[in-house]
Structure formats: structure tokens, C-alpha cells
C-alpha positions as CSV (number, residue, x, y, z in Angstrom):
1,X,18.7,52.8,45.4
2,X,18.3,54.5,48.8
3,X,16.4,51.8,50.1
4,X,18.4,49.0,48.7
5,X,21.2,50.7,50.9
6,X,19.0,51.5,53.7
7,X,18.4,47.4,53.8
8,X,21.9,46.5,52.9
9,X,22.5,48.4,56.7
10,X,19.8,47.0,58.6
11,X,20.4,43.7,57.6
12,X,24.1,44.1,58.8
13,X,24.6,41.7,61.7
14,X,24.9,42.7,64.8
15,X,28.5,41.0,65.3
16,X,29.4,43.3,62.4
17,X,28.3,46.7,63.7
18,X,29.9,45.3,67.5
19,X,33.2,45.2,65.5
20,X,32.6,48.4,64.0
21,X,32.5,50.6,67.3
22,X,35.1,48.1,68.9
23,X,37.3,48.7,66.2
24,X,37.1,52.6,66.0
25,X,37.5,52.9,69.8
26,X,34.6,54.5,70.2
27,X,34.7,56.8,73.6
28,X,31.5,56.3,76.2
29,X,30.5,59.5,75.2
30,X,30.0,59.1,72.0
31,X,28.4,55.7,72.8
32,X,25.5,57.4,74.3
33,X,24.9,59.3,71.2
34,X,25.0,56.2,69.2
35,X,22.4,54.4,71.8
36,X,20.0,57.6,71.2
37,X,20.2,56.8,67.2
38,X,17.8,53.6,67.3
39,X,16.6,50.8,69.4
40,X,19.4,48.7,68.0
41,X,21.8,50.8,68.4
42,X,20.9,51.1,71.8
43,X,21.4,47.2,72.5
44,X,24.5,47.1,70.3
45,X,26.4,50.1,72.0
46,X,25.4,48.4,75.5
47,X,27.2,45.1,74.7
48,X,30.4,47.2,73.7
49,X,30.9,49.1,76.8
50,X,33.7,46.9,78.8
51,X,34.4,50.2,81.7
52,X,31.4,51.3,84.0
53,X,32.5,54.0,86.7
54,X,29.9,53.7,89.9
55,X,29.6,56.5,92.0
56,X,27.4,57.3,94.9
57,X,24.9,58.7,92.5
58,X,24.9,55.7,90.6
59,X,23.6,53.9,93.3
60,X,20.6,56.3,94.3
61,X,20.0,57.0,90.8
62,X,19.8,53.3,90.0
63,X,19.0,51.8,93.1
64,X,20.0,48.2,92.4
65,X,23.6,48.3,90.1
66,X,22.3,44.2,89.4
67,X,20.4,46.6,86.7
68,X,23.5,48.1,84.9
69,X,25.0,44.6,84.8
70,X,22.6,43.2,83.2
71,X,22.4,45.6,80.9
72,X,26.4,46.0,80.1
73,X,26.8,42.5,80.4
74,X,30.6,42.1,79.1
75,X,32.0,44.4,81.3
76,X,35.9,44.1,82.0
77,X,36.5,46.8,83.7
78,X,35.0,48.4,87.1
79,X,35.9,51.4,88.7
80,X,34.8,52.7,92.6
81,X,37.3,55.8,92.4
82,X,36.8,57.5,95.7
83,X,33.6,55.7,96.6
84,X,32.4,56.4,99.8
85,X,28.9,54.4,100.0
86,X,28.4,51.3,100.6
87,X,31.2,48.8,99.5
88,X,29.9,45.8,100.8
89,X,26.4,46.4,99.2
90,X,28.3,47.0,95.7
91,X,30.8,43.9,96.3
92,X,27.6,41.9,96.6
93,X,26.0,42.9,93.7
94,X,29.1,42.0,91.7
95,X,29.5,38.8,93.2
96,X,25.8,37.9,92.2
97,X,26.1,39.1,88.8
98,X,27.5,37.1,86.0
99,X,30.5,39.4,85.1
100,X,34.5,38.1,84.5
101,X,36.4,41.2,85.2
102,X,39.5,41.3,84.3
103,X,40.3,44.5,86.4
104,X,38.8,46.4,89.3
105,X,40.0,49.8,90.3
106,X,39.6,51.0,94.2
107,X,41.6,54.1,94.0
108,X,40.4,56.2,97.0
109,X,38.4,53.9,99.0
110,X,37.3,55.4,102.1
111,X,36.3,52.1,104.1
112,X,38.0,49.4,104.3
113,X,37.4,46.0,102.3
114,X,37.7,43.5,105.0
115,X,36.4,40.3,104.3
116,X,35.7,41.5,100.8
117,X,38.5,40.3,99.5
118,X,37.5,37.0,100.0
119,X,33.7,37.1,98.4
120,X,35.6,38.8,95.5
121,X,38.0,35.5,95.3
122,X,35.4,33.0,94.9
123,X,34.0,34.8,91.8
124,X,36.5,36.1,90.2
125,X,39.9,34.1,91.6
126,X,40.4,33.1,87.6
127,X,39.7,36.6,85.8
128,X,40.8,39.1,87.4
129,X,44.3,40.2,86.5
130,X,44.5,44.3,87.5
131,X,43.9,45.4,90.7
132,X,44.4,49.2,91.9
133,X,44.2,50.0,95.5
134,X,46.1,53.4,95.3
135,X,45.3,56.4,97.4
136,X,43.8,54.5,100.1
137,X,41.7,56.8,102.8
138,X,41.7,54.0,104.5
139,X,44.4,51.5,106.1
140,X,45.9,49.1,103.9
141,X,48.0,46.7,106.0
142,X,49.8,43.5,105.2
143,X,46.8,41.9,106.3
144,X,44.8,43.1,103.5
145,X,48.0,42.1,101.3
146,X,48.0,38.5,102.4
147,X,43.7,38.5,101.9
148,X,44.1,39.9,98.0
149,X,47.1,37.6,97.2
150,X,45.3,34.4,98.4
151,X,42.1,35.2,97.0
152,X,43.2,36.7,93.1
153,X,46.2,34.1,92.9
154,X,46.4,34.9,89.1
155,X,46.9,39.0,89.4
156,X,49.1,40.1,86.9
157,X,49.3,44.1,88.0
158,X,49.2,45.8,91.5
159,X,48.5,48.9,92.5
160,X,48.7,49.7,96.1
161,X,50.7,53.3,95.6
162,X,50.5,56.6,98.3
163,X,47.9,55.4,101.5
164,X,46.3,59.0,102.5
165,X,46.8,58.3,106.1
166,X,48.6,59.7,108.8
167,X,51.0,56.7,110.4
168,X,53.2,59.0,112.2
169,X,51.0,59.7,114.6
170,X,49.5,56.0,114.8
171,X,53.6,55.5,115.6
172,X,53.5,58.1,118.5
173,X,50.3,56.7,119.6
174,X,51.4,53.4,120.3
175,X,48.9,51.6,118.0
176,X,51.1,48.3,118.1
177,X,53.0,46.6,115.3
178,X,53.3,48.2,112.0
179,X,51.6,45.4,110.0
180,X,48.0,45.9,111.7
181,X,47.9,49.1,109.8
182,X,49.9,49.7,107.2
183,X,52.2,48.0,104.2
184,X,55.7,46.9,105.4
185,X,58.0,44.4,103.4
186,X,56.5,40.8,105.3
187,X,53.1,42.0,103.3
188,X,55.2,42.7,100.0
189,X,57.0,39.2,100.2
190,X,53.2,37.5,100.9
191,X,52.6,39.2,97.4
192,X,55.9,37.6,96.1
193,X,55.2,34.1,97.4
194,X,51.8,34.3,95.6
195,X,51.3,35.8,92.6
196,X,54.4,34.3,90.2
197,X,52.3,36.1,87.2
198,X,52.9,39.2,88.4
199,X,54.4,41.4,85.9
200,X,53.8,44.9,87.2
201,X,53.4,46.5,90.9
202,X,53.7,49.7,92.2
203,X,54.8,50.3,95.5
204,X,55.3,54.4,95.2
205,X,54.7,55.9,98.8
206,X,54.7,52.9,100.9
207,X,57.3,54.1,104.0
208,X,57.9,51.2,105.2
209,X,58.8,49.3,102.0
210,X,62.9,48.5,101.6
211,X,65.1,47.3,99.5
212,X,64.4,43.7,101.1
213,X,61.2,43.9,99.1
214,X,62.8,45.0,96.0
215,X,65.1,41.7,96.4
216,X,61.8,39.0,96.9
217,X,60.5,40.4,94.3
218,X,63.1,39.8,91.9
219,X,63.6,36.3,93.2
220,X,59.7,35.2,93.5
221,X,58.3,37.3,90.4
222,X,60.0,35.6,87.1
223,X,57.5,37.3,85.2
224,X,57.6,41.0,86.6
225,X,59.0,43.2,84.0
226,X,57.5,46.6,85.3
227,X,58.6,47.7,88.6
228,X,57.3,51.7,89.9
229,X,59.1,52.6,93.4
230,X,58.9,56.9,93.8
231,X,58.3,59.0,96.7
232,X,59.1,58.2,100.8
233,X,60.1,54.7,100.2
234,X,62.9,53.1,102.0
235,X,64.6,51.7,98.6
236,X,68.0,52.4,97.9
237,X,70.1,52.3,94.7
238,X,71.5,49.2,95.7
239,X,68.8,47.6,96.3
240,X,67.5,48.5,92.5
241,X,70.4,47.6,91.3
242,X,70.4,44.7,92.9
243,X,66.8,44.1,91.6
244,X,67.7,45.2,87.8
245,X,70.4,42.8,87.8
246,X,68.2,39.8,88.8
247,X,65.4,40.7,86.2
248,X,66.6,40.8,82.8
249,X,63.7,41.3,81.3
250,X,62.8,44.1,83.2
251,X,60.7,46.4,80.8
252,X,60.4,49.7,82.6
253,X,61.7,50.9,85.7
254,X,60.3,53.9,87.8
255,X,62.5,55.0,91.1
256,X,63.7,58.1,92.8
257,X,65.9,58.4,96.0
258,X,62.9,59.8,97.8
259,X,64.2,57.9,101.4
260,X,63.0,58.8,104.6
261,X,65.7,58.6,106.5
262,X,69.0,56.4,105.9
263,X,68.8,54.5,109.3
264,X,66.0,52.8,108.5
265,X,67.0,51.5,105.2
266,X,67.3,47.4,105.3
267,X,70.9,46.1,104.5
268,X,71.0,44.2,101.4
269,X,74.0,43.3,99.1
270,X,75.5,47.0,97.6
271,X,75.7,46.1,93.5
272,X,77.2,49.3,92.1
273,X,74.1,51.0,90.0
274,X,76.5,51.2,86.8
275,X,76.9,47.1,86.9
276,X,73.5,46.4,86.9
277,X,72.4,46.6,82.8
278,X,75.1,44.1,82.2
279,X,72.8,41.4,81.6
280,X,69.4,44.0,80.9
281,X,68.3,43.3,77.5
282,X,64.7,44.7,76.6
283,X,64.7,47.6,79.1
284,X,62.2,50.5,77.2
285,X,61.2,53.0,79.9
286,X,63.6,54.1,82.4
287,X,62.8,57.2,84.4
288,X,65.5,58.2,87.7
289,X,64.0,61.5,89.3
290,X,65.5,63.0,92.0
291,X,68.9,61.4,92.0
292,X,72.8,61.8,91.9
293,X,73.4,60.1,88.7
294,X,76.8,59.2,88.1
295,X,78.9,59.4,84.8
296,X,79.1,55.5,84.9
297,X,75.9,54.7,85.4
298,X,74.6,56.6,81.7
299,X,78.2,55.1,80.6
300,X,76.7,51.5,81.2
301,X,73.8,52.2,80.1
302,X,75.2,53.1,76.7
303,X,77.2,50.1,76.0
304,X,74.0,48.1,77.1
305,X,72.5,48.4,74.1
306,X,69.3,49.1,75.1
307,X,65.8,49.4,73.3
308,X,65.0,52.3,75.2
309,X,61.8,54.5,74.0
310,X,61.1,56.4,77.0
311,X,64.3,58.2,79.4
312,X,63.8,60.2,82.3
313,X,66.5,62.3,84.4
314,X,63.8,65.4,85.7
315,X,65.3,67.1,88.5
316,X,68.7,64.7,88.9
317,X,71.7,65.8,90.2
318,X,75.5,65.5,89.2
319,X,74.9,65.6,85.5
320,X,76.9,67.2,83.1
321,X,76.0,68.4,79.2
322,X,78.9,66.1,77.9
323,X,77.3,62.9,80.1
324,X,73.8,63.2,78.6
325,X,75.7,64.7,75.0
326,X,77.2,61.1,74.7
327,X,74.2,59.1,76.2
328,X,71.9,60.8,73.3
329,X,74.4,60.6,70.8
330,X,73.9,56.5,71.1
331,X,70.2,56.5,71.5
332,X,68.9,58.4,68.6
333,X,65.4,56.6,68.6
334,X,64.3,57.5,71.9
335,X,60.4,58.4,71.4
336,X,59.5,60.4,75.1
337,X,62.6,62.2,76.7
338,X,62.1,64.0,80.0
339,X,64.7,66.5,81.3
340,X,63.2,68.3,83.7
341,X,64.9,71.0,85.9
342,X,68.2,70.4,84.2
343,X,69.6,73.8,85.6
344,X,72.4,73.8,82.7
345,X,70.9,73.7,79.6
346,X,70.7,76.2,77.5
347,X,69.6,76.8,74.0
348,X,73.1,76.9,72.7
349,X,72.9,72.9,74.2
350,X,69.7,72.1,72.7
351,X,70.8,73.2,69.6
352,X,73.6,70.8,69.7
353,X,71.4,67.8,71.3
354,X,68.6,68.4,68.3
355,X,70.5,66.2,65.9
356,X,69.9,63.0,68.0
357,X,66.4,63.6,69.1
358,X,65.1,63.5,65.8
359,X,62.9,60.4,66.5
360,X,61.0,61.9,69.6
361,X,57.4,62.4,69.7
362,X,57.1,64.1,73.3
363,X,59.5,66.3,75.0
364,X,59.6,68.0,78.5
365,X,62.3,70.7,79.3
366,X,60.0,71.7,82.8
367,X,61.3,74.2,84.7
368,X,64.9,74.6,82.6
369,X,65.1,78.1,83.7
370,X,67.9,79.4,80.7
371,X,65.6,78.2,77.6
372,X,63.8,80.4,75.9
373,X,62.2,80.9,72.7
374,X,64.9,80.2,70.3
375,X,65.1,76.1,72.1
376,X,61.5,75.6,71.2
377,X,62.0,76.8,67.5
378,X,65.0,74.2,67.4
379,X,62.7,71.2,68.6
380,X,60.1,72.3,65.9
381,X,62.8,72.5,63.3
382,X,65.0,69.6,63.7
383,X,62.5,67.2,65.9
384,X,60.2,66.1,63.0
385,X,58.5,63.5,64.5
386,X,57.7,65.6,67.8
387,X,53.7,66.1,68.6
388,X,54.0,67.0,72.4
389,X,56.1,69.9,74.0
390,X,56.5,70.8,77.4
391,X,58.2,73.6,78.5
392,X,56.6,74.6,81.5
393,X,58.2,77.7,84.2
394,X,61.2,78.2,81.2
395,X,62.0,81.6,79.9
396,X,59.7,81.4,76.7
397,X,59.2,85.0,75.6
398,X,62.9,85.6,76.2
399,X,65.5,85.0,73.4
400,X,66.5,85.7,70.1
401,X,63.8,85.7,67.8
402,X,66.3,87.0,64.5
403,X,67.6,84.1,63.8
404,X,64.1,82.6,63.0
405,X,62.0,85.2,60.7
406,X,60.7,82.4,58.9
407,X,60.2,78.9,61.4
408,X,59.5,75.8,60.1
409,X,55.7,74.8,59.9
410,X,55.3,71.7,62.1
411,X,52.1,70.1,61.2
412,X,53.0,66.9,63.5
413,X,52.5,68.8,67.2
414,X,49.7,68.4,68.6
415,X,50.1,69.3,72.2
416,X,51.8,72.4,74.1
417,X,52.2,72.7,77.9
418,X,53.6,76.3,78.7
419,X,52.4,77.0,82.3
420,X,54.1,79.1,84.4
421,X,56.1,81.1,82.2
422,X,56.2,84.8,83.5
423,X,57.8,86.0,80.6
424,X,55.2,84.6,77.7
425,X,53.4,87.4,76.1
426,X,50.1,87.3,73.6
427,X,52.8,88.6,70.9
428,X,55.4,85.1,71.7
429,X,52.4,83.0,71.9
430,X,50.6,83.8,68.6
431,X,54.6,83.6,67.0
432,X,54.9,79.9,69.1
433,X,51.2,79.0,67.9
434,X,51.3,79.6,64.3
435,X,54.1,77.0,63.4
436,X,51.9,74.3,64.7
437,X,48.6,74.9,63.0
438,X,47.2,71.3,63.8
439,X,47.5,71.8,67.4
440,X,44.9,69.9,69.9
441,X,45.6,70.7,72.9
442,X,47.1,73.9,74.8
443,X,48.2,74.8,78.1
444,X,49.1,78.5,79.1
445,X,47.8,78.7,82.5
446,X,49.3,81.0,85.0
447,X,51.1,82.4,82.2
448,X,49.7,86.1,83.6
449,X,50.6,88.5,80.8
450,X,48.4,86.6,77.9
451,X,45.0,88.2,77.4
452,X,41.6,87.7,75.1
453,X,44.1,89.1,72.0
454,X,46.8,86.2,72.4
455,X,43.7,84.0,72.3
456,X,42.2,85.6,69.4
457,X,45.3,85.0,67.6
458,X,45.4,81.4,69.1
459,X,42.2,81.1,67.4
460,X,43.2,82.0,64.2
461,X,46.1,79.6,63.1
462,X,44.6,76.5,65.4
463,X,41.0,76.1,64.1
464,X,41.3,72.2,65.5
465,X,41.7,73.2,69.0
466,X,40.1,71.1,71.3
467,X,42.0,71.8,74.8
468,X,42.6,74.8,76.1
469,X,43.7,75.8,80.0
470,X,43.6,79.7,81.1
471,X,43.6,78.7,84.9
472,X,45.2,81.7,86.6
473,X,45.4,84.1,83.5
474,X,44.1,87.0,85.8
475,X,44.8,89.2,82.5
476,X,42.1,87.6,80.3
477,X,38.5,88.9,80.5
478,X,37.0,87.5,77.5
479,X,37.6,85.7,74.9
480,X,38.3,88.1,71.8
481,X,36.3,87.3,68.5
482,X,37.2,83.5,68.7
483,X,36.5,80.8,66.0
484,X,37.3,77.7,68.3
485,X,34.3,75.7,67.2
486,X,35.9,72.8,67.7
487,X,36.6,73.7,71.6
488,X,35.4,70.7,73.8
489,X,37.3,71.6,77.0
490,X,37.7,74.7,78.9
491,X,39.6,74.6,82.0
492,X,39.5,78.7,83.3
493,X,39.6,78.0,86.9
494,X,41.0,81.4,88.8
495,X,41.0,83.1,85.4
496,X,39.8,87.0,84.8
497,X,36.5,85.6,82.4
498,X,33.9,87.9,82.8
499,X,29.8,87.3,81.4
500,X,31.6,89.2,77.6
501,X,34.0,86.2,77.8
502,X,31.2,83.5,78.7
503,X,29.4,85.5,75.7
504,X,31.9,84.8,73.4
505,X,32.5,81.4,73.9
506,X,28.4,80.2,73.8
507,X,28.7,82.3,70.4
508,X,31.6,80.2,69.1
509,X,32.1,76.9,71.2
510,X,29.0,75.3,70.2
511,X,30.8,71.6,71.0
512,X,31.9,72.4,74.7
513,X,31.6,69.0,76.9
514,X,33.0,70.8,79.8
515,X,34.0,74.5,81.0
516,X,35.5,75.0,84.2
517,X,35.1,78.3,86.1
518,X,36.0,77.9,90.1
519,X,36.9,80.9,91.1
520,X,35.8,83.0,88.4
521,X,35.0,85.9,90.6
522,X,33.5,88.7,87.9
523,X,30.9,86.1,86.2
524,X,27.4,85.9,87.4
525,X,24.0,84.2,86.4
526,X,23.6,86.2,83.2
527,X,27.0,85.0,81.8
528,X,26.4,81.5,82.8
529,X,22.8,80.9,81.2
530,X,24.4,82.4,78.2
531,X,26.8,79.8,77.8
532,X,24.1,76.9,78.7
533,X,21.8,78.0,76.8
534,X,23.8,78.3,73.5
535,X,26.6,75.0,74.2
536,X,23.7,72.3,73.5
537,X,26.6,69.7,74.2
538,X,28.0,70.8,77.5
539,X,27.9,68.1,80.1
540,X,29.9,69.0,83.1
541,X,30.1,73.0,84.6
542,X,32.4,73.9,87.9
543,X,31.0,77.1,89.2
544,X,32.9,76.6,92.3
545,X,33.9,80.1,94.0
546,X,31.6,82.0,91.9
547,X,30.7,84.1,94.1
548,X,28.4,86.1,92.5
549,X,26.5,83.2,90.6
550,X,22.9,82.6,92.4
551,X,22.4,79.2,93.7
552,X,19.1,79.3,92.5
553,X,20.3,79.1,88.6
554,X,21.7,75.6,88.9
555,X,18.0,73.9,88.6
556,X,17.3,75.9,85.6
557,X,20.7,74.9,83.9
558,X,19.6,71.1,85.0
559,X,16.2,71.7,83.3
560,X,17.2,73.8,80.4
561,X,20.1,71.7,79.3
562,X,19.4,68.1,79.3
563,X,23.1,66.6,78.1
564,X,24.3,67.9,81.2
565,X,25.7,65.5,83.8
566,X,28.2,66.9,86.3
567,X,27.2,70.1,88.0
568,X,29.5,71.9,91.1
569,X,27.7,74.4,92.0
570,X,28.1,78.2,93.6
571,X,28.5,78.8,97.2
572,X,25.5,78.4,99.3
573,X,23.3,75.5,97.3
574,X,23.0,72.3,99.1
575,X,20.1,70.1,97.3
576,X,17.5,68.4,99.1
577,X,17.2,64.7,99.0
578,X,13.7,65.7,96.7
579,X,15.8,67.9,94.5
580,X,18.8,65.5,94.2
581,X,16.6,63.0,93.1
582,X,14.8,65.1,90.6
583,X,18.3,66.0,89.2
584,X,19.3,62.5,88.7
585,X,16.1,61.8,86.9
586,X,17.1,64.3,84.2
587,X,20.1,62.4,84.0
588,X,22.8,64.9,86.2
589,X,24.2,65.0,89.3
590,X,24.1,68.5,91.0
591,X,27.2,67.8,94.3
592,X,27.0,69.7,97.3
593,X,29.0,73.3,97.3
């Protein structure tokens, strides 16, 4: 009978078994452990893989990237995050190659494109319909706006958010007109005239981007429905209202009042705010930050009849508890709701708000000074659908834990995000734990008064823990008598952990993927070939800032711990080109200190 089944599986086409890992979204990591399973395997998991990342390493470890190509040959997706080696040799290499990429991320470039825009037209003018530029260490002017937009006519997202450089002092300089070197609004409308399929940009950051480019948008882009304008843009409300009013079927909507100073600001036709949803019909994500909001404007939005899902107000100013009382009162099937820094609320508030957010899956009360406790026991109780909470720099640890001695078990949460709060004690976090007993992920970093016992007790009621952050927990030392064996990621940067707490964890986190340490002072080389040695899945370490970590014990965790592919190691270690090499051969890269 076993062999009859072992044939019924190897006869299983390979279209079948392609469908199988596409169809279970299978992550890259665990793609590589399917490859090491069988030859076939191997093949098969190599034609699934649509994202390849290249980094600097890539490119010495692999010498040609015409090699990977080949052998991921329906890639969709590259990325060359913060790639600072040879564009042009890479750009090649994908121009030669018989790829159609549908997106190409550039995210922290660090030398300009140039005419690279161009040789990336001619292969993939059709395909490609995602293109990230954000972060830029280099300048991105109009220029390079007017090469993109003729060369990938058919772009249907645009990502050219926060340049990293300095203009101010290019301005004082006398470096000539603005559009040799950076993005103003005659590279935005360029955009506009060209790409009619554009459907979502994001212009966060760009200084010299106005409300005049809000307006060409919304008469040139028919099609754009998701629009992303925060932070030191020259945008006014007007000019967004101006631009909601034009775009119907504008899907989500991302803008804070973040100008840089008012005389700068273009003139364009003033649309009160409040008027604009008049003729908005499938708005879903909606997210003011930073902003007077008026009493109108959430009145309009509640006779608009919205489908809204997502609703953001974080740190907004001229709200009241009867104006966002009313608003929720209308949209009780909101799914993410974000009221950040809402200096009002209280738990007496929430407690009244908790009927109409009965629908919401994720939550964020950041830096809502006044709730405590007692607000978080009301989200878990009357939010039944909820599976993320954030209530980050509150007063959890504070409040009146009576009128709970038995809280609802909420099996649905899965994530909990309470940095920053002074207050929280081990004894409040094992009582704030144990009501969510399927929780994933947790976050308690620079929360300073939890030690190894709040953890122990952590352990104890969440055995499917996967997440956890201690960054900045000076009080913990160790890890207690932990049963986290389902622990893949350890992020303890700045913490207390000592080589007893590195113990601990290679005794009971036998899945670890990745354990960050920098600045783990008390550790040294005995505590951290403990932990290799016994995590035979860890593949990325920091020891940043461990000062009293050798250098010398990075090439025996390379050598002793082969799934290992990231390495940062202690002060002091700079690998040779020989040793770099030798790394890479084993399959990890070991970056400079």
C-alpha cells in the first residue's frame, strides 16, 4: 500500500505540485527547505519563486545574477533595497534576461539611474506596472520623472516618497533650478500626462510638491483611486478636497497638514473639506494625521455613506468625544481604526464607543495617555472580532482591575503592541496575556519594569508565540523557565539578557530564525555559542554593541551553524575579501561591524 501511495505522489505532475505551494503561499523560507527535500522539488520550488532580493552579496557570491534568472525564471518581482554596487551592471543583466516583471523596487538607491530608465523601457515598457523609488540617497529630479513616465507608459503604481537628501543647502548653494535636482509639480504633471493607468502614487516627502499637483492628477489620472501625500509636502486641504471631489472613486486617501511653510503653498480653488464626499462613493481607507478636523467634515462624512474599512484620526486636533461618538455610531463595520494621541479619551469613553466597534479586527489607542487597563479589558470583551491591539506609551498597569475578576477569554487576538508603557508590570502583563491565549506576536519593549518572571508567565498561557520584542527591557536578565518552542523571532536589542538568558532560550527556542542582541552589553562568547549551537534553525544574529563578544567567534558560528545567513557582528571584526568569500560559500553573509 505504501508504495502504491509513494507512486501515486511521484507520478503527480509537476503543474499539480506548482499549484500546491502557490496555493498555500508558501514563504521563501520554507521554499528552501522544500528545494533540500529532492531533486524535483528543487526544480519545482525554483519555478514558484516570483520575488528575488539582490544585494551586494548576491553579486560576489554569484558573480553573474544571468545565473539566478535562469534559474527562477518566472520572476515578477525584483528588489535592489539600498543597493549600492553596481546598478548599471545589474540593469544589464535584467535587460538580457528573459524576465516580464511586473514590479521593480529601488527603495534606497545610492547612485543614480540615469540612462537606465531607458534600457529598462525597451524590455519591459509593457510589463511593468509597480515601480518604487522611495528613499532615494540619491537625487531624484523631474528629469528622472519625465525618463520613467516615457519609458514604462503602462505603470499602474508609483512610489517616489521621502528623497534622503539635503536640498536646503543645494538652495543656499545656488545649484540652479529646482527641477535639475529634485521633484517639483512640472515632474508630477509629466507623470499625469503619461501614465492614464495610474491608479496609485505616493508623493509623501516631496517639498516641493503643491496642491497644483494634487489638481493634474485628478484631471489626467481617471483611473487613480489611491492617493498617499504625508510629511513636508506643500498640499493643503483645499487642494485635497479639491482633488477628492474630482475622483469619485477614490479608494483610499492618506494626507496630513505636514506644510512647510504657508507662503509657498500654490493657489488653487479653496473647496471647503466637508463638501468634498458629496459625490465619494467607494472611499475604504481614509487616514488624516496631524490635522484640525472640523465637526463638519466627520459630519459629511457620515451622511456620505461610505464603505469605509479603515479610519484614521492619530494625533488630530479640534476633536471632540461627541464628534467621533456620532461618526462611529454610523459606521459600525469599520475593520482597522486608528486613534492615536487622542488626549481625551478615557476608559469611561471607550466603554461607551465599544458597542460600535464590534466589527474591528485591529485597533490603535498610541499614546492615549488616560487609558489604562480597564480600556483594554473592554476591547477584549465587547470587540469580538479584534486580533491586533495597540496601546502603545498608555497607562496600562493603571486602573481598576475589580470590575474584571473574571475577563473574557479572547481566542481571536493575535497581536499586542504595548511599548513604552512605564507603568506595565510582570503582574499586569501575565493578567493582559492570559485572556488571549492564541497570541502570535508581542511587543513590550521599553516597557522597563517587566522582567524574566513576566516572561515566564508569558510563556505559560501563550505556548504559540512566535514574536516577541524585549528591546530596552534593562530589567530582564534571562529568560525564566520558558516553554516558547514555538519562538521564531527575538528582537532584545538594548535589553539586560545575560549568557543564563541566552541559556534558556537555546534550551527552549529550538525554532529561532532570528535573535537580535545589539547592545546586549553582559553577554559574551559563551552565551552566544550556546544559543548557536543548540537553535539548529537560526538564520540571522545582530551582535552589534556586544561588547564583550570576541570577533573571533563569528567564523565558528559561520562554520558550526550552516542555516545561518545574516551575521552583524561585534565590534572590531572586519572580514577579509578571503574570509568574506569563504563565508558566502557556506551560504552567509558576515557585514562589516
Amino acid at each position: 500500500m505504501s508504495k502504491e501511495r509513494c507512486c501515486c505522489w511521484d507520478d503527480l505532475p509537476t503543474e499539480c505540485w506548482e499549484l500546491i505551494f502557490t496555493r498555500f503561499n508558501i514563504r521563501n523560507i520554507e521554499l528552501e527547505l522544500l528545494s533540500l527535500v529532492c531533486k524535483r522539488f528543487l526544480l519545482i520550488t525554483n519555478l514558484v519563486r516570483f520575488t528575488l532580493s539582490i544585494t551586494e552579496p548576491t553579486i560576489l557570491f554569484h558573480k553573474s545574477i544571468s545565473k539566478l534568472f535562469q534559474r527562477f525564471s518566472n520572476l515578477k518581482r525584483i528588489n535592489l533595497v539600498d543597493f549600492g554596487g553596481n546598478v548599471d551592471q545589474v540593469i544589464q543583466e535584467i535587460v538580457d534576461s528573459d524576465l516580464t516583471l511586473e514590479a521593480l523596487d529601488l527603495s534606497k538607491l545610492r547612485k543614480t539611474m540615469e540612462g537606465n530608465w531607458n534600457k529598462l523601457g525597451v524590455k519591459m515598457s509593457k510589463s511593468l506596472k509597480t515601480l518604487i523609488f522611495s528613499k532615494a540617497k540619491t537625487f531624484v529630479s523631474d528629469m528622472d520623472l519625465s525618463a520613467l513616465a516615457l519609458a514604462f507608459p503602462n505603470l499602474e503604481e508609483v512610489d517616489i516618497s521621502c528623497p534622503q537628501r539635503d536640498f536646503e543647502s543645494l538652495i543656499n548653494e545656488g545649484w540652479g533650478p529646482l527641477s535639475s535636482y529634485t521633484i517639483t509639480d512640472n515632474g508630477i504633471k509629466v507623470l499625469a500626462l503619461n501614465l492614464r493607468n495610474l491608479r496609485k502614487i505616493n508623493l509623501s516627502g516631496l517639498r516641493w510638491v503643491s496642491d497644483k499637483s494634487l489638481g493634474v492628477l485628478s484631471e489626467k489620472c481617471e483611473r487613480l483611486s489611491e492617493l498617499i501625500v504625508i510629511d513636508k509636502t506643500l498640499t493643503t486641504a483645499n487642494g485635497v478636497s479639491t482633488f477628492i471631489h474630482n475622483n469619485p472613486n477614490i479608494v483610499s486617501l492618506l494626507w496630513n497638514d505636514a506644510s512647510v511653510t504657508s507662503h509657498h503653498r500654490e493657489k488653487y480653488p479653496t473647496l471647503p473639506i466637508e463638501k468634498a464626499f458629496v459625490r465619494v462613493k467607494s472611499l475604504r481607507d481614509f487616514s488624516f494625521s496631524k490635522t484640525k478636523i472640523s465637526k463638519e467634515l466627520l459630519l459629511s462624512m457620515r451622511e456620505a455613506n461610505l464603505p469605509l474599512e479603515k479610519f484614521s484620526l492619530s494625533y488630530c486636533t479640534g476633536l471632540r468625544f461627541t464628534f467621533i461618538s456620532s461618526f462611529l455610531r454610523k459606521y459600525q463595520y469599520l475593520k482597522c481604526l486608528h486613534l492615536e494621541q487622542l488626549v481625551f479619551l478615557t476608559d469611561q469613553y471607550m466603554e461607551r464607543l465599544s458597542p460600535y466597534l464590534r466589527d474591528l479586527t485591529l485597533i490603535s489607542l498610541n499614546s492615549c495617555f488616560q487609558l489604562t487597563i480597564s480600556t483594554f479589558y473592554t476591547i477584549v470583551t465587547n470587540c469580538t472580532c479584534i486580533e491586533e491591539i495597540h496601546m502603545e506609551n498608555t497607562s496600562l498597569g493603571n486602573g481598576n482591575k475589580t470590575l474584571y475578576l473574571e475577563p473574557k477569554i479572547n481566542s481571536r487576538i493575535r497581536t499586542l503592541v504595548f511599548s513604552r508603557n512605564q507603568v506595565l508590570d510582570d503582574g499586569c502583563l501575565r493578567e493582559l496575556v492570559s485572556v488571549c491565549p492564541n497570541l502570535i506576536s508581542l511587543d513590550v519593549s521599553s516597557c522597563l519594569k517587566i522582567t524574566e518572571h513576566g516572561l515566564e508567565e508569558v510563556s505559560k498561557c501563550c505556548s504559540n508565540l512566535c514574536v516577541l520584542d524585549v528591546s530596552i527591557c534593562r530589567g530582564l536578565t534571562n529568560f525564566g523557565a520558558l516553554e516558547f518552542s514555538k519562538l521564531k523571532t527575538i528582537q532584545a536589542k538594548w535589553s539586560g539578557l545575560n549568557d543564563e538568558g541566552l541559556l534558556r532560550i537555546g534550551n527552549s527556542c529550538r525554532e529561532l530564525l532570528c535573535l537580535n542582541l545589539k547592545g546586549c552589553s553582559a553577554i559574551s562568547d559563551v552565551g552566544v555559542k550556546d544559543v548557536v549551537w543548540k537553535c539548529k534553525r537560526l538564520r540571522e544574529v545582530s551582535l552589534k554593541g556586544c561588547d564583550r563578544v570576541n570577533a573571533g567567534v563569528v567564523s565558528w558560528m559561520v562554520f558550526s551553524r550552516p542555516t545561518l545567513r545574516k551575521i552583524i557582528p561585534p565590534r572590531g571584526f572586519v572580514p577579509t575579501e578571503t574570509e568574506r568569500d569563504l563565508f558566502l560559500q557556506h551560504g552567509c553573509m558576515v557585514y562589516n561591524s
